[in-house]
C-alpha positions as CSV (number, residue, x, y, z in Angstrom):
1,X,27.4,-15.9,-21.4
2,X,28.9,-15.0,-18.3
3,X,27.9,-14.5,-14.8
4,X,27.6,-10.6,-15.3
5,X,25.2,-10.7,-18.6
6,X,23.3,-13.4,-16.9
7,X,22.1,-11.0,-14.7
8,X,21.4,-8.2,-16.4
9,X,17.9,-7.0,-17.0
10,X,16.6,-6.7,-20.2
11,X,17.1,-3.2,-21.8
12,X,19.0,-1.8,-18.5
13,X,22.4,-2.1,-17.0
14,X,23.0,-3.6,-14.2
15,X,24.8,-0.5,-12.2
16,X,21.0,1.1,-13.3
17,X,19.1,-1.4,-12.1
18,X,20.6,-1.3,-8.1
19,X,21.1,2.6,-8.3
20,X,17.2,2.5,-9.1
21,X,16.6,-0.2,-6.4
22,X,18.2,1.9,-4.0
23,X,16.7,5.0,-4.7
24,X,13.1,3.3,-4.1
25,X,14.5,2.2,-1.5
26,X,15.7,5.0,0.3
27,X,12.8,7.3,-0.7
28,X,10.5,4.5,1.2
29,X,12.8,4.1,3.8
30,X,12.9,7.9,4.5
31,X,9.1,8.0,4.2
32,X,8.0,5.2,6.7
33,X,10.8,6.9,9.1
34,X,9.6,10.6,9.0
35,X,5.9,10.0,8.7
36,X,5.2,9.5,12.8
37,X,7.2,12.6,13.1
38,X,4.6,14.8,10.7
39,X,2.1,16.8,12.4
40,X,-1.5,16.2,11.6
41,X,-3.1,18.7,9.1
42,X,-6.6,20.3,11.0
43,X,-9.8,18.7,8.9
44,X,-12.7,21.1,8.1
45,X,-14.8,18.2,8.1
46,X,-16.5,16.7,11.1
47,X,-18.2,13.7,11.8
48,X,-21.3,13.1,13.4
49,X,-21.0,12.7,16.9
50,X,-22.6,9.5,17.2
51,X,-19.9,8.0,14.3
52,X,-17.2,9.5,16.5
53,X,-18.5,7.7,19.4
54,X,-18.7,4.6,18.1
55,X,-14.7,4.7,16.7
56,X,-13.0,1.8,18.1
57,X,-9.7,1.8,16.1
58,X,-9.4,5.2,14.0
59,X,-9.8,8.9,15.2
60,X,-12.1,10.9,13.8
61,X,-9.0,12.3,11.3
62,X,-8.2,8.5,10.2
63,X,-12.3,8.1,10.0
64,X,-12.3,10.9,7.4
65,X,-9.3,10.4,5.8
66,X,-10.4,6.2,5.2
67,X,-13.9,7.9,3.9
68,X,-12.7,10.3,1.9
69,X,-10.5,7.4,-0.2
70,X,-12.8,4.8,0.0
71,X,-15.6,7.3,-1.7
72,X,-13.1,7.9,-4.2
73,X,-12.5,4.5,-4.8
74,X,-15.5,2.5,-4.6
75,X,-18.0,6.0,-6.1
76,X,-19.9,5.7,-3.1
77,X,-19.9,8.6,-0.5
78,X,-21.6,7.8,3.4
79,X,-25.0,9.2,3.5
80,X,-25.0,10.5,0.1
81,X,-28.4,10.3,-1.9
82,X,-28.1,7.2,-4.3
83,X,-25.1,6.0,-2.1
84,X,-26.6,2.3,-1.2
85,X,-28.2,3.6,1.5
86,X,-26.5,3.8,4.9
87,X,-23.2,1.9,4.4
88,X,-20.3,3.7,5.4
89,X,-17.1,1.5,4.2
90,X,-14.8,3.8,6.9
91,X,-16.6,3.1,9.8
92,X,-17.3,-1.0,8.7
93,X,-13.5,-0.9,8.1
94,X,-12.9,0.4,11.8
95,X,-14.6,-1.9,13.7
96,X,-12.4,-4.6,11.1
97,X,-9.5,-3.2,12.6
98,X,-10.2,-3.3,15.4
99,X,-9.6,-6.6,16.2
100,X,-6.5,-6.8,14.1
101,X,-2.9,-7.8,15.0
102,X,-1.4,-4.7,16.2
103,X,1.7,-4.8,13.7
104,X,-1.1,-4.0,11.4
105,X,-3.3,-1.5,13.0
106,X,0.2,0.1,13.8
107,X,0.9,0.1,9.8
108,X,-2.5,1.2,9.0
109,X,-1.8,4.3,11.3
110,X,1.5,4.7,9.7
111,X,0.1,4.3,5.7
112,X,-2.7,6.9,6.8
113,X,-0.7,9.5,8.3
114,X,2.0,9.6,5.4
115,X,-1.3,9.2,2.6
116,X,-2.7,12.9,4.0
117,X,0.4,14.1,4.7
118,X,0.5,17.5,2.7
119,X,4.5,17.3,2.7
120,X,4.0,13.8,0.6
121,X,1.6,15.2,-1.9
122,X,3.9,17.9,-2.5
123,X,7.1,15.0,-2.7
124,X,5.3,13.1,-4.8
125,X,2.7,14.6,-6.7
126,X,3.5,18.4,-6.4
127,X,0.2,19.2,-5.2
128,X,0.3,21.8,-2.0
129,X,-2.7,19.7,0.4
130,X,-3.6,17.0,2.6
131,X,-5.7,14.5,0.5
132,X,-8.7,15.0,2.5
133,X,-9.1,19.0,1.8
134,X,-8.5,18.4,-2.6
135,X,-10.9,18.4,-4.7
136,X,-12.4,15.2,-6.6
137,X,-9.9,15.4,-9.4
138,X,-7.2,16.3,-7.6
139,X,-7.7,13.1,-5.2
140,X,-8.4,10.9,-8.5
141,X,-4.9,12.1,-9.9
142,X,-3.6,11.8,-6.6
143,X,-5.0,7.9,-5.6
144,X,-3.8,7.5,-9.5
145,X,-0.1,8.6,-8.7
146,X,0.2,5.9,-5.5
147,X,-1.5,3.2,-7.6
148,X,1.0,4.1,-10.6
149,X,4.3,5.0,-8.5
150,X,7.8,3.8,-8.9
151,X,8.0,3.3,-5.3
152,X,7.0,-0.4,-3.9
153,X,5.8,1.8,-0.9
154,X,3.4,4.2,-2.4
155,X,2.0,0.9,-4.6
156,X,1.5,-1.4,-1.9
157,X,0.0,1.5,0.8
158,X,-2.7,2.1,-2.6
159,X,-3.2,-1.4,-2.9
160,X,-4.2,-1.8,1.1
161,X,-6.3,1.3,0.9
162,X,-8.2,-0.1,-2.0
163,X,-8.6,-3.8,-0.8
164,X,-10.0,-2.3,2.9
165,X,-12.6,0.4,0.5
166,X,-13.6,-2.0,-1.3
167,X,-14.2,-5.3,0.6
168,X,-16.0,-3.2,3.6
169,X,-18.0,-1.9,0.6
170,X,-19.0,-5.2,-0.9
171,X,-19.6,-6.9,1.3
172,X,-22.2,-4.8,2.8
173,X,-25.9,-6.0,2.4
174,X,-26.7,-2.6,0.7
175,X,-24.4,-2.8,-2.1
176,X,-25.4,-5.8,-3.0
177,X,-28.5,-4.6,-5.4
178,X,-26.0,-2.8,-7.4
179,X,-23.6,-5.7,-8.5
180,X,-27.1,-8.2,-8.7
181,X,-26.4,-10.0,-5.9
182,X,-29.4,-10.8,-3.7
183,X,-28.0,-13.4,-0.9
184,X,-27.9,-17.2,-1.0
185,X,-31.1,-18.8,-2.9
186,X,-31.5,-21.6,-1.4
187,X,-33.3,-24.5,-3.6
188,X,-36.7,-24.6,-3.2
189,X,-37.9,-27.0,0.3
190,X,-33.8,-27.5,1.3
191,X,-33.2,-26.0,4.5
């Protein structure tokens, strides 16, 4: 076998394989470089003015846009009857950030603007909205598309979205009746 066939991947050519590579590549690239240039879509919603106030990392279109896909994600939405009570995953996820290295907060900005950017949903998923004004199934099929994508971009920006939603989630004292956790049991006279 020579050098050439060695490389090859199963099933594809190797002039497929980098044309492919490059196309991701490019299609991130382009991404990550317009998204600071997009202008932020107006939000219907609003937030409760003392949630705004207490914002330490996100604005209040961040806020609802980190809600929004964490409700989607974890099937729990802030203040909803039935919701494990008060926790709000967005706003335990802010104050998170907050203290973060700022190559990540400044990636987290980045990943949010180009995930509610209506110009991307229309790239990628033909849909003609932000995330944050769809309804339910369009956002399932929408958080679907970034989870699914050919793109390393769109996989990796799904799989920080649903690591934050779901580890602010869990590991808030009022989600833990619904997973059976009830804190540490300590043996009986150990302390």
């Amino acid at each position: 076998m020579n050098r050439r066939e060695s490389l090859r991947l199963p099933g594809a050519t190797l002039g497929r394989s980098r044309r492919r590579f490059l196309r991701q590549t490019f299609l991130g690239a382009a991404a990550l470089f317009v998204a600071p240039f997009l202008p932020p879509r107006r939000i219907s919603a609003q937030i409760p003015p003392e949630t705004a106030r207490t914002l330490r990392f996100f604005s209040e279109h961040e806020y609802i846009v980190v809600s929004s896909a964490a409700a989607r994600l974890t099937g729990h939405v802030p203040g909803e009857p039935g919701s494990s009570g008060t926790l709000d995953a967005a706003l335990r996820a802010d104050t998170f950030l907050s203290t973060e290295d700022p190559e990540i907060q400044d990636q987290i900005h980045l990943l949010l603007t180009i995930f509610n950017s209506p110009i991307t949903a229309f790239l990628f998923s033909f849909m003609f909205s932000d995330f944050v004004n769809m309804d339910p199934a369009d956002k399932d099929r929408y958080i679907e598309g970034w989870m699914t994508s050919s793109l390393g971009f769109r996989r990796t920006g799904f799989q920080a979205l649903k690591r934050l939603s779901m580890s602010m989630h869990y590991t808030d004292e009022h989600s833990w009746d619904e997973i059976g956790y009830h804190g540490l049991e300590v043996p009986g006279g150990a302390r």
